[in-house]
C-alpha positions as CSV (number, residue, x, y, z in Angstrom):
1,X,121.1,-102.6,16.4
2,X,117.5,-102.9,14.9
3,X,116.2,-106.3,14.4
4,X,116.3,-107.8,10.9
5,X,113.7,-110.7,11.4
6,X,110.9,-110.6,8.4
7,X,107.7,-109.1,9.6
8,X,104.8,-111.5,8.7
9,X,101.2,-111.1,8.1
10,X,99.0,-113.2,9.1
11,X,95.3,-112.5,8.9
12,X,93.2,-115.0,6.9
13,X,89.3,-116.4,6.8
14,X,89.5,-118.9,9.2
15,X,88.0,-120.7,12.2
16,X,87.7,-118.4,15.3
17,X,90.0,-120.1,17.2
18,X,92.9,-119.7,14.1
19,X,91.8,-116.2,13.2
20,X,92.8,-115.5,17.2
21,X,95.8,-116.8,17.2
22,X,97.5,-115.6,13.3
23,X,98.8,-112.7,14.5
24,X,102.4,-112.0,14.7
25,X,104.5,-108.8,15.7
26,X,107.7,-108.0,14.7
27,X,110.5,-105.8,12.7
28,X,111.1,-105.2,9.1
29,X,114.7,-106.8,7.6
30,X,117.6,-104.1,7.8
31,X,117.2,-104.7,4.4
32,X,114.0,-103.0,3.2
33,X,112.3,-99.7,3.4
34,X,111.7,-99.0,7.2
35,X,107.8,-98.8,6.9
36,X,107.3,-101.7,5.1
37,X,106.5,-105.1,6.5
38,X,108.1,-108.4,4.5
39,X,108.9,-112.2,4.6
40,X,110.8,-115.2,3.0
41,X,113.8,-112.3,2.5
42,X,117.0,-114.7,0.9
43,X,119.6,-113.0,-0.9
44,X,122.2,-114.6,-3.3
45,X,125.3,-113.0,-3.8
46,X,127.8,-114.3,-6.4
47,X,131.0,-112.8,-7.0
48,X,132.5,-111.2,-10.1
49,X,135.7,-111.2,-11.7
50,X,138.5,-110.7,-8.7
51,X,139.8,-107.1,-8.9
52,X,136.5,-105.6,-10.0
53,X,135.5,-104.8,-7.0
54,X,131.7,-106.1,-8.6
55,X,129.1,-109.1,-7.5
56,X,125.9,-110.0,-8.4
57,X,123.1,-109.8,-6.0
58,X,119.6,-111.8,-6.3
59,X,117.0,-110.8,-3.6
60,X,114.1,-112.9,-3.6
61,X,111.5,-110.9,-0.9
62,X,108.0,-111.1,-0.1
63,X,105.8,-107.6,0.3
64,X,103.4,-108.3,2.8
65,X,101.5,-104.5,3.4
66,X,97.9,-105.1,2.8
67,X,96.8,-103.4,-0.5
68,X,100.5,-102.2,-1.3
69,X,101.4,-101.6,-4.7
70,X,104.9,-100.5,-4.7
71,X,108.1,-102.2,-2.8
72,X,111.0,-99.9,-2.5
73,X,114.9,-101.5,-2.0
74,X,117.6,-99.1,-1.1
75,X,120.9,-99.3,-2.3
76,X,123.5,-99.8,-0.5
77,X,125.6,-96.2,0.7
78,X,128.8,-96.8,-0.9
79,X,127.6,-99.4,-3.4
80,X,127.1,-98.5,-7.5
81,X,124.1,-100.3,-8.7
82,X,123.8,-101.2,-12.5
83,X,121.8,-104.0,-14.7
84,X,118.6,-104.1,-12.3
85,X,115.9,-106.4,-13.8
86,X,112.9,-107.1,-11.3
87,X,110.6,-110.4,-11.9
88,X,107.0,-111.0,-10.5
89,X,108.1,-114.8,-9.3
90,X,104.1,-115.7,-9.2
91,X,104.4,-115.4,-12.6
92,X,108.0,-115.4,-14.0
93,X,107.2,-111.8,-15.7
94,X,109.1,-108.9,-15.6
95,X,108.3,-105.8,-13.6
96,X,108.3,-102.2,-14.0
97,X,110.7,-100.2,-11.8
98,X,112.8,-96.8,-12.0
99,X,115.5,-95.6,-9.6
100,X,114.1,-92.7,-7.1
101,X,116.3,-90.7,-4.6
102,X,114.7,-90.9,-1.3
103,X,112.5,-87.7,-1.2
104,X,110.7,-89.6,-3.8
105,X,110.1,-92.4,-2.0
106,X,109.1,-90.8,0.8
107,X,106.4,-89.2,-1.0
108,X,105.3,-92.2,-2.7
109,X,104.7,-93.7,0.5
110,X,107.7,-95.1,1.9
111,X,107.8,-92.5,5.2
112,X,111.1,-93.5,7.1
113,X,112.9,-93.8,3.6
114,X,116.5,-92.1,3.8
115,X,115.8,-88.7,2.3
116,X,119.3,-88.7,0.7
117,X,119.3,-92.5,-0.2
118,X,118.3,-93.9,-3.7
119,X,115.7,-97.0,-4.0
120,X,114.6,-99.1,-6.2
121,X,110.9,-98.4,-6.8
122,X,109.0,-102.0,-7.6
123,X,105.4,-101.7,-9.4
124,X,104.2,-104.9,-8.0
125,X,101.9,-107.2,-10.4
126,X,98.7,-107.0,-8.5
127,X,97.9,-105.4,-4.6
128,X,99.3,-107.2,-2.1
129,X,96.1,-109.3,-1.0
130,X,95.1,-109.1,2.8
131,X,96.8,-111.9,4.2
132,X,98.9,-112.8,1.3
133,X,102.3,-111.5,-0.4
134,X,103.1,-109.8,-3.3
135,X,106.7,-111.7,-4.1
136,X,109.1,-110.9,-6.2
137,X,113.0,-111.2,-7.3
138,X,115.6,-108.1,-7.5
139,X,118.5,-109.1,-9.3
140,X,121.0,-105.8,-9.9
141,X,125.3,-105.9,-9.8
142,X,126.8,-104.1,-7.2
143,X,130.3,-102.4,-7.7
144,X,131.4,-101.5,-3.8
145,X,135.7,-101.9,-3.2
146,X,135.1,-101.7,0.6
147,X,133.2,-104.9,0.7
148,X,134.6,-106.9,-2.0
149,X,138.5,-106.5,-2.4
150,X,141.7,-108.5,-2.8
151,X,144.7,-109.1,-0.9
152,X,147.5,-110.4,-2.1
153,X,146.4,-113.5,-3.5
154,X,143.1,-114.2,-1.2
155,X,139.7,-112.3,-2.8
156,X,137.9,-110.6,0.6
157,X,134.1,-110.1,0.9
158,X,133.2,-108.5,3.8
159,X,130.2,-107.2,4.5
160,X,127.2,-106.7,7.3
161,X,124.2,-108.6,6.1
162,X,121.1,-108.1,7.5
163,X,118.6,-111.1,6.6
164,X,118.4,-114.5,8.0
165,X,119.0,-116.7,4.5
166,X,122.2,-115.6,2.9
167,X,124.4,-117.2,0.5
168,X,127.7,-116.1,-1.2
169,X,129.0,-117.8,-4.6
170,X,133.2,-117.5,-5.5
171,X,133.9,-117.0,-8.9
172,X,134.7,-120.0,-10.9
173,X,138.6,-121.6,-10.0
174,X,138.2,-120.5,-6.5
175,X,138.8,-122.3,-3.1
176,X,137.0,-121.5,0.2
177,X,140.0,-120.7,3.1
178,X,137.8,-118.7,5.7
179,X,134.3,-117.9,6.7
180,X,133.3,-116.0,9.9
181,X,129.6,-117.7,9.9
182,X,129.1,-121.3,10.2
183,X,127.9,-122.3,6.4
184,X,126.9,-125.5,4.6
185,X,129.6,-125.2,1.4
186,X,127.7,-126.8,-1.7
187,X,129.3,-127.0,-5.2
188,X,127.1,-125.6,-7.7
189,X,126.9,-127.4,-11.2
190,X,129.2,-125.1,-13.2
191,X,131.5,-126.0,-10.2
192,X,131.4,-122.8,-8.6
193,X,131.8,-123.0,-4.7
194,X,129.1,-121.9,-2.8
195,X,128.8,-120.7,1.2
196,X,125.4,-120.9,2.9
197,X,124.0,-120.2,6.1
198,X,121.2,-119.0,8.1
199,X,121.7,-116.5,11.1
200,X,119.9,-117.0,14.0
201,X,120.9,-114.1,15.8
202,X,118.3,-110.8,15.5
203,X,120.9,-108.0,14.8
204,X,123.5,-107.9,11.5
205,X,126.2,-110.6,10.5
206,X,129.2,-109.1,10.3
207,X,129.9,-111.9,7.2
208,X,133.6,-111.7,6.4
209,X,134.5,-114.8,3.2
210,X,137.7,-115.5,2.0
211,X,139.2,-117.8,-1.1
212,X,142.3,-117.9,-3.0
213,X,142.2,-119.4,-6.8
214,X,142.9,-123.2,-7.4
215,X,142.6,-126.4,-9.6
216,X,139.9,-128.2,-8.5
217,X,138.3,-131.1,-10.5
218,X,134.5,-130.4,-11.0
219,X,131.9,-133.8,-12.0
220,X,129.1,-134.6,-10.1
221,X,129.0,-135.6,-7.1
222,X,128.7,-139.2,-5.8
223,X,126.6,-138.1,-2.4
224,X,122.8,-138.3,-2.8
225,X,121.5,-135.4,-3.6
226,X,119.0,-134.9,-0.7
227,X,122.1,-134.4,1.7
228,X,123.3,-131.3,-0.1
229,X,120.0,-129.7,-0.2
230,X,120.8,-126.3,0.4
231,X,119.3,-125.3,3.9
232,X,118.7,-121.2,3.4
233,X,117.1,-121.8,0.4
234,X,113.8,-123.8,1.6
235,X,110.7,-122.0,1.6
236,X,108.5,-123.5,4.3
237,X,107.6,-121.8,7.3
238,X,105.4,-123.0,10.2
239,X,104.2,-121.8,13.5
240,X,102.5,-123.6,16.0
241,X,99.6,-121.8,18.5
242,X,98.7,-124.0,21.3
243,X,95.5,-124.4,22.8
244,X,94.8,-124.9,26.5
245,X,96.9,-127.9,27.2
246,X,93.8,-130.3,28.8
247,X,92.7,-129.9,25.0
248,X,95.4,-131.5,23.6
249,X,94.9,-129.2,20.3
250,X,96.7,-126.6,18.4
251,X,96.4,-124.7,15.5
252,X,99.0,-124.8,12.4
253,X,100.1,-121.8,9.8
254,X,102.1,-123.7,7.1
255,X,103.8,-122.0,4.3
256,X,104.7,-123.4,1.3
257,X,106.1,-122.8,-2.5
258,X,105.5,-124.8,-4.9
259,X,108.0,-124.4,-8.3
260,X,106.9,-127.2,-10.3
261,X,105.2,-125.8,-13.8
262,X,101.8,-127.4,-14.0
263,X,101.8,-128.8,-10.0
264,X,97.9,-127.7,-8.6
265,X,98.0,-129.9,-5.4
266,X,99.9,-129.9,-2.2
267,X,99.5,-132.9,0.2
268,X,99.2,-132.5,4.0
269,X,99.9,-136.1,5.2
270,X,99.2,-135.7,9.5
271,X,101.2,-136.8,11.4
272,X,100.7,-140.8,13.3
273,X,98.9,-140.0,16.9
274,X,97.2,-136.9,15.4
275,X,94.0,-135.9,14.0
276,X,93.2,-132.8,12.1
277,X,89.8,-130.5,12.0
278,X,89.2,-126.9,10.3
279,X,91.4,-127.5,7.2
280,X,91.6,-124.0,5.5
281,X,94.1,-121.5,3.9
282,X,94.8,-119.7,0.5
283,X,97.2,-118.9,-2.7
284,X,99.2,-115.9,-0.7
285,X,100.2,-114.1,-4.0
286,X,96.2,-113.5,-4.9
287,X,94.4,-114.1,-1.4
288,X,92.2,-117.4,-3.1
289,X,91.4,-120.1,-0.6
290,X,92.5,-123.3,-1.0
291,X,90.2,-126.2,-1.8
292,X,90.6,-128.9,0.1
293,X,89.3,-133.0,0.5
294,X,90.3,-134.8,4.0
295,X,91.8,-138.6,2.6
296,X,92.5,-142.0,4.0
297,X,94.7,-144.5,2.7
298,X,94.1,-145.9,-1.0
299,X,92.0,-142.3,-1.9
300,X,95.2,-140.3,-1.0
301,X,97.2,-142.3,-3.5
302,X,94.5,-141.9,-6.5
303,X,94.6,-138.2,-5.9
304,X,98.0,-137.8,-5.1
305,X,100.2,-140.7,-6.7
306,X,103.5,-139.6,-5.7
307,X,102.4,-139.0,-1.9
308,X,105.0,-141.8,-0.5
309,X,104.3,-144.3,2.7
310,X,100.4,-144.0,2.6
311,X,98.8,-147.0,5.1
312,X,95.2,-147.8,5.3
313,X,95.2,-145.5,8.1
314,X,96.9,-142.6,6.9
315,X,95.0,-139.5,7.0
316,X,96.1,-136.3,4.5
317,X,94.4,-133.1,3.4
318,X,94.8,-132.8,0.0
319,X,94.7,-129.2,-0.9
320,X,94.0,-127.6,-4.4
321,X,95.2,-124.6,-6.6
322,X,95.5,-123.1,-9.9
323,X,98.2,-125.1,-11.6
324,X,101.6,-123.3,-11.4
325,X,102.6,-121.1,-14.5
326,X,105.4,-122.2,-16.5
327,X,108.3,-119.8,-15.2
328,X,106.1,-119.1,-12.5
329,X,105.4,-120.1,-8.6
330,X,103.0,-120.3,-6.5
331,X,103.5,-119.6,-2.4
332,X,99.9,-121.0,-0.1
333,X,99.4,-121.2,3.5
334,X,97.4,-124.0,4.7
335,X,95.6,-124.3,8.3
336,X,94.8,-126.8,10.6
337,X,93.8,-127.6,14.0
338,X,95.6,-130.9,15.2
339,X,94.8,-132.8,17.9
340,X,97.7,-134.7,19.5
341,X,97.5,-136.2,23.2
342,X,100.8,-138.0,22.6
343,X,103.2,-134.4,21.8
344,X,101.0,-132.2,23.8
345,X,99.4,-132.5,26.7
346,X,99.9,-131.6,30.7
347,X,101.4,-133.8,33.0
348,X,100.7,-133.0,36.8
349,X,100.2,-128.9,36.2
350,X,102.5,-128.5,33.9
351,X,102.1,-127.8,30.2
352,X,104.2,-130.1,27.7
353,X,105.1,-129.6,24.3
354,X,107.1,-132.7,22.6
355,X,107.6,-132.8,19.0
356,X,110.5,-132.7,16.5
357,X,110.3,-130.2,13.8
358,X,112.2,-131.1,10.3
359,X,111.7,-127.6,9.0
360,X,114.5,-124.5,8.9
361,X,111.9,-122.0,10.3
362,X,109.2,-122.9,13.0
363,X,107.8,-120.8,15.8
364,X,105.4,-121.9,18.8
365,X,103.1,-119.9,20.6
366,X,102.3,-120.5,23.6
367,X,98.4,-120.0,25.2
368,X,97.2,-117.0,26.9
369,X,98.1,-117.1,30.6
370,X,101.0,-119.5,30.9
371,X,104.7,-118.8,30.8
372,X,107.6,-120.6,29.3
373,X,109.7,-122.7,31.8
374,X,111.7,-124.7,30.0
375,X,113.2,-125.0,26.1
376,X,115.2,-127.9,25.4
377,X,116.3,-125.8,22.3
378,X,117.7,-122.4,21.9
379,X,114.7,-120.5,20.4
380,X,114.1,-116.1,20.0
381,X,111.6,-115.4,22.5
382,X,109.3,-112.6,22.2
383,X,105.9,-111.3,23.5
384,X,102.8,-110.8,21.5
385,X,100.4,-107.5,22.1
386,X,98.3,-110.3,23.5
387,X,100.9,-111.0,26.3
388,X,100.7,-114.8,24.4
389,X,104.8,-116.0,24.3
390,X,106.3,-117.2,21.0
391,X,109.5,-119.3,20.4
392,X,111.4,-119.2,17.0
393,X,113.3,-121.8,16.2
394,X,115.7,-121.7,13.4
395,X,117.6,-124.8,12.7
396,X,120.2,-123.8,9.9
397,X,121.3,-127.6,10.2
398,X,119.8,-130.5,7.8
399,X,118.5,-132.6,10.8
400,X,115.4,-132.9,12.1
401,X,115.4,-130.6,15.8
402,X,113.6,-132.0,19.1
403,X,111.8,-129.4,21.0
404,X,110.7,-129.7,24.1
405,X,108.9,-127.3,25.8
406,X,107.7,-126.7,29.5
407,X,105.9,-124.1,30.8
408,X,103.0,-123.1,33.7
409,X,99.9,-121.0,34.8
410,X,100.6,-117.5,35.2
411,X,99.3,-117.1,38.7
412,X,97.6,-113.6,39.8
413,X,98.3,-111.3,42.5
């Protein structure tokens, strides 16, 4: 079974040390055109009327092939597709698009594309920039009675998915009885019932969801909302690369989106025991760098007001955009290099990482010529062409997750 982990690209204008270490290696979603390499795939999937074999789906994916100018998204064998709309979500516009069998989309560039497939061919808004992403939302129905069905009086959708971020939304009056996946189950405002989850495993989900119709009394909800913050949906990435350990230092990839109309700053507060050097990054959906200031205490506040907990020794980097678009987003991807002598460091001749990450996605790499002893946390472990060894951790849970990891010289032969 092929993995279906996003592919990311990393490449930016940075320090020498963080242009080194951004480098990443991995598969394309199930999802997408084989040749084409994408991130921050999450796919929302809301059923229609019971009997009509018919659900929604909304795909929000990020191209990330340097210079691309097309995105192609098969449709499903087995699956009629009908109302497809395509938005540019930098922007909120529409995009152009046409259905085009697979010959087609071989030709137009997408080489391993099922010759007797049909895709849907995306004219993104601008060339992917080197670096960045050229993101976008798919919204189309599906009519497919093999994965959505009903028995008796329980509506069935079963169906391999082949993303991480996944969510599945039952039509109004219906109750959750069974899901295969361990989901968070959120109640949306129109008090539709919906089941989220992120897979951490690399191959497919064999999702199988289940619900039979009932009264249920809908209001809001007396639990703060900050507790039913929907896990699969958040946007932020990050990965670590260490350093050699008797530098205490590592360099940071952090990805963002912010949604707000009008919003042109994002605030970096560092953590307490760290310090931070070579601030850096840019606006992903047009390759821009960031601006950026380095603040302490009262000057963090006058340029960020809302930035909460600031102390006369609180140290941010306070980067700066074009303000977001009205209907529009805007995705960035700040560096850093952190020093921390606390969380990192080596203790006899061992290398130890300590730190708690409060983020769904976050990866470490480890340096050249050491090799991973310990993980106090189940993580996907893979090799870089470098021979450097990275850790993904996914928490799909709202907590914060304690890693610690071990690990020690690779000695020659």
């Amino acid at each position: 079974m092929p993995s279906k982990h996003a592919a990311w690209a990393l490449i930016l204008v940075l320090s020498p040390a963080q242009a080194q270490n951004l480098a990443r290696d991995s598969q394309p979603p199930e999802d997408t055109a084989a040749t084409q390499l994408t991130d921050d795939s999450y796919t929302r999937y809301e059923l229609l009327v019971p009997g009509s074999a018919k659900f929604r789906i909304l795909y929000w994916v990020s191209a990330t092939d340097a210079g691309a100018t097309k995105y192609f998204n098969p449709i499903r064998k087995g699956s009629r597709a009908s109302d497809e709309r395509v938005t540019d979500l930098a922007t909120g516009k529409p995009l152009p698009f046409r259905i085009v069998p697979g010959t087609a989309a071989r030709a137009a560039g997408s080489k391993n594309a099922d010759p007797e497939g049909e895709y849907v061919q995306v004219t993104l808004a601008r060339p992917v920039p080197k670096g960045g992403e050229g993101r976008i939302l798919i919204d189309k129905t599906y009519e497919d009675a093999k994965s959505y069905f009903v028995e008796g009086d329980t509506i069935v959708f079963s169906r391999p998915l082949g993303i991480d971020r996944n969510a599945v939304v039952l039509p109004a009056g219906y109750r959750l009885t069974y899901s295969s996946m361990p989901a968070q189950v959120l109640q949306e405002r129109d008090g539709r019932i919906k089941v989220s989850f992120i897979d951490v495993s690399p191959a497919q989900s064999p999702l199988v969801i289940k619900a039979r119709p009932a009264a249920v009394a809908s209001g809001p909800s007396s639990v703060p909302a900050a507790r039913l913050d929907e896990r699969a949906a958040q946007t932020r990435e990050i990965v670590y690369y260490l350093q050699q350990p008797e530098t205490h230092r590592f360099d940071l990839s952090h990805d963002y989106t912010e949604t707000k109309a009008g919003v042109g700053t994002y605030v970096n507060v560092v953590r307490a025991g760290s310090s931070v050097a070579d601030p850096g990054g840019m606006v992903l959906d047009t390759g821009a760098p960031l601006r950026h200031k380095v603040l302490r205490g009262a000057a963090i506040t006058r340029a960020a007001p809302d930035t909460k907990d600031v102390t006369p020794e609180t140290e941010a980097v306070v980067f700066s955009f074009p303000p977001v678009p009205r209907g529009g987003s805007t995705r960035i991807r700040i560096t850093e290099t952190y020093t921390d002598p606390e969380r990192y460091k080596m203790v006899g001749d061992e290398l130890v990482w300590d730190r708690t990450f409060g983020r769904a996605a976050n990866a470490v790499v480890l340096p050249a010529g050491w090799a991973l002893t310990n993980s106090s946390a189940p993580a996907i472990t893979s090799e870089l062409p470098d021979g450097r060894v990275r850790l993904d951790f996914l928490n799909p849970r709202t907590d914060e997750l304690q890693v610690l990891i071990t690990a020690r010289r690779i000695v020659s032969r």
